[in-house]
C-alpha positions as CSV (number, residue, x, y, z in Angstrom):
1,X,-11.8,19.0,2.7
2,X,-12.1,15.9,0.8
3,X,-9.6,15.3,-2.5
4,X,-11.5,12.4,-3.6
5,X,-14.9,10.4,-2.7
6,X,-15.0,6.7,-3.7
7,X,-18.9,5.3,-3.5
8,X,-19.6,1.4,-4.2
9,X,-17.1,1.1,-6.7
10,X,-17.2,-2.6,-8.4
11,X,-14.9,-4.3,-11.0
12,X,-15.6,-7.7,-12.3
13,X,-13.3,-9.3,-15.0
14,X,-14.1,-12.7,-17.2
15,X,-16.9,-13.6,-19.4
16,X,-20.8,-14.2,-17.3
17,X,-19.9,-17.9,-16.1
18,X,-16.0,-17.1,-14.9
19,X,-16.5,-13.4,-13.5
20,X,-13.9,-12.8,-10.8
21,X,-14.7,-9.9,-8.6
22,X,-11.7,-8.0,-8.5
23,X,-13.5,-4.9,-7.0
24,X,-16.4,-5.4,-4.5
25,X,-18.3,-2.4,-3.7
26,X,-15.6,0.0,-2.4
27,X,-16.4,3.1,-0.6
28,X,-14.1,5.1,0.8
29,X,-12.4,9.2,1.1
30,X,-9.0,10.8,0.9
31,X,-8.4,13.9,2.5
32,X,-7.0,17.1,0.8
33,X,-3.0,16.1,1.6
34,X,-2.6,13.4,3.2
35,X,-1.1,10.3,2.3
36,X,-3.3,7.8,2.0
37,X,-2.3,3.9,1.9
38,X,-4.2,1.1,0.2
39,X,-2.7,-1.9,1.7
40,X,-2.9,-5.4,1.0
41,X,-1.5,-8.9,-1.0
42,X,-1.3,-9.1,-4.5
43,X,-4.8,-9.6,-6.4
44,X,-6.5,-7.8,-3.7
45,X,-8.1,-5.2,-5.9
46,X,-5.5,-2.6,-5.4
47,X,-4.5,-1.4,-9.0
48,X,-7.8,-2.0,-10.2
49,X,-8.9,0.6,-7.9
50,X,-5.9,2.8,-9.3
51,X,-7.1,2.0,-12.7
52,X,-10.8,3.5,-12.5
53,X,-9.5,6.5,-10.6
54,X,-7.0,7.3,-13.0
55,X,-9.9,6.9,-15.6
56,X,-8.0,4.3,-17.1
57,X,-10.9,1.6,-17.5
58,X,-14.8,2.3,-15.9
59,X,-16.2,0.9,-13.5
60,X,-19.2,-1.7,-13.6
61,X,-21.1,0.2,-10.8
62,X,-20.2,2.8,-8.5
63,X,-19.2,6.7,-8.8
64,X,-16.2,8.9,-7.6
65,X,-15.2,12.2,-7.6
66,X,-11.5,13.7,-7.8
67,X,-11.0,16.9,-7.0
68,X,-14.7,18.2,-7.6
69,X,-15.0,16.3,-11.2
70,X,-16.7,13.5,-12.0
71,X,-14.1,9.8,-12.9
72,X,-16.7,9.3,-15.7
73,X,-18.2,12.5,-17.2
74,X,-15.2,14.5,-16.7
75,X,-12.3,12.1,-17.2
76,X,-10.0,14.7,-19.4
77,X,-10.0,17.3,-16.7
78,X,-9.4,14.5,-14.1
79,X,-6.3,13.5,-16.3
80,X,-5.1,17.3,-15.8
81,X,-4.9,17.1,-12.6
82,X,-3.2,13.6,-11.6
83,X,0.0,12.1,-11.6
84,X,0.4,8.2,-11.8
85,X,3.3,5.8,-11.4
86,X,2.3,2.8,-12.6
87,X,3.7,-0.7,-10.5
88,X,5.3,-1.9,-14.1
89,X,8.2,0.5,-15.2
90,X,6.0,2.0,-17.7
91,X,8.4,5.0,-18.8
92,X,10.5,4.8,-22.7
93,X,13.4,2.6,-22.2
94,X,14.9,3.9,-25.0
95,X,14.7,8.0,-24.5
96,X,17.8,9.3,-21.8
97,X,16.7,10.5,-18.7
98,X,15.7,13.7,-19.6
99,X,14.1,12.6,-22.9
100,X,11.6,10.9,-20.4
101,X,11.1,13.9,-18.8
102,X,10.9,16.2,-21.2
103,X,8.4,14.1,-23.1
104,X,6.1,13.7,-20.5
105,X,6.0,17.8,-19.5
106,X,5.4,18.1,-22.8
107,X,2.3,16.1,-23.3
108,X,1.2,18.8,-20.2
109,X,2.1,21.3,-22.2
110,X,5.1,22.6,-19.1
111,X,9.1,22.3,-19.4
112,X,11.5,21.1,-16.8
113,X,12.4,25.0,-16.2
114,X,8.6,25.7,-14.8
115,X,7.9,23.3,-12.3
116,X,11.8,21.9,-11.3
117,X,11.0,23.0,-8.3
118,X,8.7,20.7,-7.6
119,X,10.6,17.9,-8.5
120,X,14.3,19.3,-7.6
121,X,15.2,16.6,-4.4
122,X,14.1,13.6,-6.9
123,X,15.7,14.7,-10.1
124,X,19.1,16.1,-8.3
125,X,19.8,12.4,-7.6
126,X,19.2,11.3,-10.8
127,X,20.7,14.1,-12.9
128,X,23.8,13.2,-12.8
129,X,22.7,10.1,-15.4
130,X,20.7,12.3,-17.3
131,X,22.1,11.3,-21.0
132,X,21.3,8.0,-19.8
133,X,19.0,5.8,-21.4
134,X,16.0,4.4,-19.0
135,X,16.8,0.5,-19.1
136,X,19.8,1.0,-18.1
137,X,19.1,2.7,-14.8
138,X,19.0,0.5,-11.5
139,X,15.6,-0.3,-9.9
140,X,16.1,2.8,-7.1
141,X,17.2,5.3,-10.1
142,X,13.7,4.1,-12.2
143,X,11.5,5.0,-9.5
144,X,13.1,8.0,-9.0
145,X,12.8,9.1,-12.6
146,X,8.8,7.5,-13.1
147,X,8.2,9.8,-9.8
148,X,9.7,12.5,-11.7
149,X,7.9,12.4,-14.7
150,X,4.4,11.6,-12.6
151,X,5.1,14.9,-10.7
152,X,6.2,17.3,-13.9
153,X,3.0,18.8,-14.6
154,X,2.6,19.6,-10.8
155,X,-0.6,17.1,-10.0
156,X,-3.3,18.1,-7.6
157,X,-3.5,13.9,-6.6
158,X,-0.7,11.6,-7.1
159,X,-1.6,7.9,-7.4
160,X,1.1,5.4,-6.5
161,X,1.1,1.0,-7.5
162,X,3.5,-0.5,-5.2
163,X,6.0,2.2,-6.5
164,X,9.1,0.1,-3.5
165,X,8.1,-3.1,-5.1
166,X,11.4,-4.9,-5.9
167,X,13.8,-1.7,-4.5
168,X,16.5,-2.1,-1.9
169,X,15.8,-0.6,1.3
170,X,17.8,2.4,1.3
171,X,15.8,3.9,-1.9
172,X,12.4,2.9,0.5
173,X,13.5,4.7,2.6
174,X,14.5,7.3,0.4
175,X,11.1,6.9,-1.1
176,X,9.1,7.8,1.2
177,X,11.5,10.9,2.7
178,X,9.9,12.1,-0.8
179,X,6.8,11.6,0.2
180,X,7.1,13.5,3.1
181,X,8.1,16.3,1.5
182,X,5.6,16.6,-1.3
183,X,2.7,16.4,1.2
184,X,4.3,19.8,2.7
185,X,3.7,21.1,-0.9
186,X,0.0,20.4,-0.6
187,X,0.1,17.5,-3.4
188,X,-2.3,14.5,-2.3
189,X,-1.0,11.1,-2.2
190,X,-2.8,7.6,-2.5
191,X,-0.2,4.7,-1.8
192,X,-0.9,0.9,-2.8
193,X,1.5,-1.3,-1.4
194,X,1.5,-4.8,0.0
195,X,4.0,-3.9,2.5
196,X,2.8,-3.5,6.0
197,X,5.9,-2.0,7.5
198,X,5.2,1.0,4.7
199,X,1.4,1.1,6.1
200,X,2.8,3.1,9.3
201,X,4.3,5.7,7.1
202,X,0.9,6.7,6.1
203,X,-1.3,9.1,7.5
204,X,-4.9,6.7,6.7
205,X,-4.9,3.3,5.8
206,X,-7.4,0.8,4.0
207,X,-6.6,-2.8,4.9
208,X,-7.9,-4.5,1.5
209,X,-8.4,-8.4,0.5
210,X,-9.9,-9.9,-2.4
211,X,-11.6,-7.1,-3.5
212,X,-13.3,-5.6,0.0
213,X,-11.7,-3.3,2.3
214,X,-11.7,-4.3,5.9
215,X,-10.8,-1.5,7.5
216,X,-9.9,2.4,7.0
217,X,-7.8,4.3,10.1
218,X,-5.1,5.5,11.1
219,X,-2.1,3.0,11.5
220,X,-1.7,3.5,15.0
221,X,-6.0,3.1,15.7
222,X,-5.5,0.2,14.0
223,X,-2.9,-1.2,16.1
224,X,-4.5,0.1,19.2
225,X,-7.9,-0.9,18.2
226,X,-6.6,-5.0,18.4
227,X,-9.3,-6.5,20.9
228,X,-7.6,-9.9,22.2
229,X,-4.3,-10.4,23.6
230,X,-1.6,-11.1,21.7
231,X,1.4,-13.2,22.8
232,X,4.6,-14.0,20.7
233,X,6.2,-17.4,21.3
234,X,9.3,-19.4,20.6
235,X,10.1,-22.7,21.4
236,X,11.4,-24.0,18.2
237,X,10.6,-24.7,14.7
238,X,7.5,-22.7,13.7
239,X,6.0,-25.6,12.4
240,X,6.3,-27.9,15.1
241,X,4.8,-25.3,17.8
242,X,1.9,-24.4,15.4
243,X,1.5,-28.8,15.4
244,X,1.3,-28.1,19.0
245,X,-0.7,-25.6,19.5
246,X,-3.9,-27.2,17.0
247,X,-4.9,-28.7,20.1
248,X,-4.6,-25.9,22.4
249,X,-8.5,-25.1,23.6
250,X,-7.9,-21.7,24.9
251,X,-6.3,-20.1,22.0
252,X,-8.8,-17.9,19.0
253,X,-6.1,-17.9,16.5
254,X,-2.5,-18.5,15.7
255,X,0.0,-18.2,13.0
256,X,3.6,-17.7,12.0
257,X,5.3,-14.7,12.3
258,X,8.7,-14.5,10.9
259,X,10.5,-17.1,13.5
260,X,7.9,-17.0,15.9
261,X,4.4,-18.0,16.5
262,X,1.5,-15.3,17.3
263,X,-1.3,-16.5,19.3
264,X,-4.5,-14.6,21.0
265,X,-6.6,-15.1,23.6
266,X,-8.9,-13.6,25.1
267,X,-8.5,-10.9,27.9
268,X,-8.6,-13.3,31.1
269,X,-6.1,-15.4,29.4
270,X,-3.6,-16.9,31.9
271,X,0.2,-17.1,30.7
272,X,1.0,-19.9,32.5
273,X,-1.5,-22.3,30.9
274,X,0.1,-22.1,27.7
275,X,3.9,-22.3,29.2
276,X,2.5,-25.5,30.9
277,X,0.9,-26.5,28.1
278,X,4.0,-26.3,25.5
279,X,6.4,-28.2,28.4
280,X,4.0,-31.2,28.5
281,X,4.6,-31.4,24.8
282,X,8.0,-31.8,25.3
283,X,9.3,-28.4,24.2
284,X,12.2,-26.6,26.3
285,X,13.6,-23.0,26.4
286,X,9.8,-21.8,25.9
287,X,9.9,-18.3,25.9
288,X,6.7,-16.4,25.9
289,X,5.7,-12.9,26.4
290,X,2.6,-10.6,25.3
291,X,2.9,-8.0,22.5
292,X,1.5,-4.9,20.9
293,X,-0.2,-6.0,17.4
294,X,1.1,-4.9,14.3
295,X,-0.9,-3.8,11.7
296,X,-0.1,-7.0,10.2
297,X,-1.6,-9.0,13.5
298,X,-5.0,-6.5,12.7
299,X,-5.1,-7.3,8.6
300,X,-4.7,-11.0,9.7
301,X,-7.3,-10.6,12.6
302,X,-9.6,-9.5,10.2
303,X,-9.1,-12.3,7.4
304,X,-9.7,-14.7,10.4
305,X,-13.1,-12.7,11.1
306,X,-14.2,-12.6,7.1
């Protein structure tokens, strides 16, 4: 059963002689409970998208439904029904803790009491800063607490904007423990995040640049559907091997990758070439060896092919 149905969605921003495209006829569905990842670089097109689902601003073109009702002729029911954290700590920075929280349960017309259930493995970490004002929680206690207050009203579709962005990596990981647990409850998620190591956590992914999306699977279809081989490489500075390999015929691409360079070729690719290769440039303590692609080596693969 499909949650929501995205069809040729577009977004342009700017007067008629400097429109920028920021959504370019998206298409795309989200399956009742799963967690589903939007994933790309900032000013790819990702809140945008959040923003016309949410029924926060309309579209120019395109349709979707959410849950069976319609993102423009039935916006107030679609507002019932979904909870949305907003990448901008959007909550009052002046109300406590549970000011916040009561506040928002009662624009639902809910308490705490009714649906704490829901919401009991966030809040319990947070609870004990309650009488708390908002600004002065840390950046792992705020997203805990805009979580909170997106899940009070206990939301059919929960929609996520880069909700780690800026958060140390033990409340990541934390994060998305959460997750896990609230897709056991049935609750649909839709993740924007321009982290790729988050993209495996997800059960689909949409790999998304300047507006289009290049791809929808699963993380690990994406990584296994990489068609050229991939080798990693170090032989010194990044830059310098990268120089190098500019005039390397048998390469398709290359780039950096952390403190190595990525390079792929194409399946009869010989090894020994490039080791050859990278010693007659003068380069010592080469050390080469093929790799399974990320699903940061497929979202780059496919900038290379658009």
């Amino acid at each position: 059963m499909k949650s929501i149905k995205v069809h040729h969605l577009t977004k342009t921003y700017g007067k008629k002689k400097e429109k920028i495209i920021a959504v370019d006829d998206v298409s795309f569905e989200v399956n009742s409970g799963e967690i589903f990842g939007l994933i790309g670089p900032d000013g790819a097109g990702k809140t945008s998208i959040f923003r016309m689902l949410t029924t926060v601003i309309l579209p120019d073109s395109g349709s979707a439904i959410i849950e069976s009702w319609d993102m423009r002729k039935d916006f107030k029911e679609i507002r019932k029904i979904l909870g949305y954290m907003p990448g901008k700590f959007s909550l009052y920075p002046d109300l406590t803790v549970e000011e916040n929280l009561e506040f928002f349960a009662s624009i639902f017309n809910t308490t705490i009491e009714e649906n704490y259930d829901l919401i009991k493995d966030i809040y319990i970490q947070i609870e004990p800063f309650k009488n708390r004002k908002a600004s002065q929680l840390s950046g792992g206690m705020k997203q805990k607490l805009a979580l909170s207050c997106a899940l009070i009203h206990k939301p059919k579709v929960l929609f996520l904007d880069e909700p780690t962005t800026g958060v140390d990596p033990v409340s990541r990981k934390e994060f998305w423990e959460m997750l896990k647990r609230l897709k056991k409850q049935g609750i649909t998620t839709v993740v924007a995040t321009p982290y790729m190591d988050e993209a495996s956590l997800c059960d689909r992914i949409a790999l998304i640049q300047n507006g289009k999306i290049l791809q929808i699977e699963t993380p690990e279809n994406i990584s296994n559907s990489f068609p050229d081989l991939l080798f990693e490489i170090k032989a010194g500075r990044t830059s310098e091997v990268l120089r190098a390999l500019e005039s390397f015929e048998k390469k398709k691409n290359m780039y950096a990758y952390g403190e190595f360079v990525h390079l792929t070729a194409d399946q009869d690719f010989d090894i020994k070439n490039l080791e050859l290769f990278l010693l007659k440039k003068g380069f010592e303590h080469i050390e080469i060896k093929a790799v399974k692609a990320s699903i940061e080596d497929s979202f780059i693969r496919l900038l290379f092919d658009n």
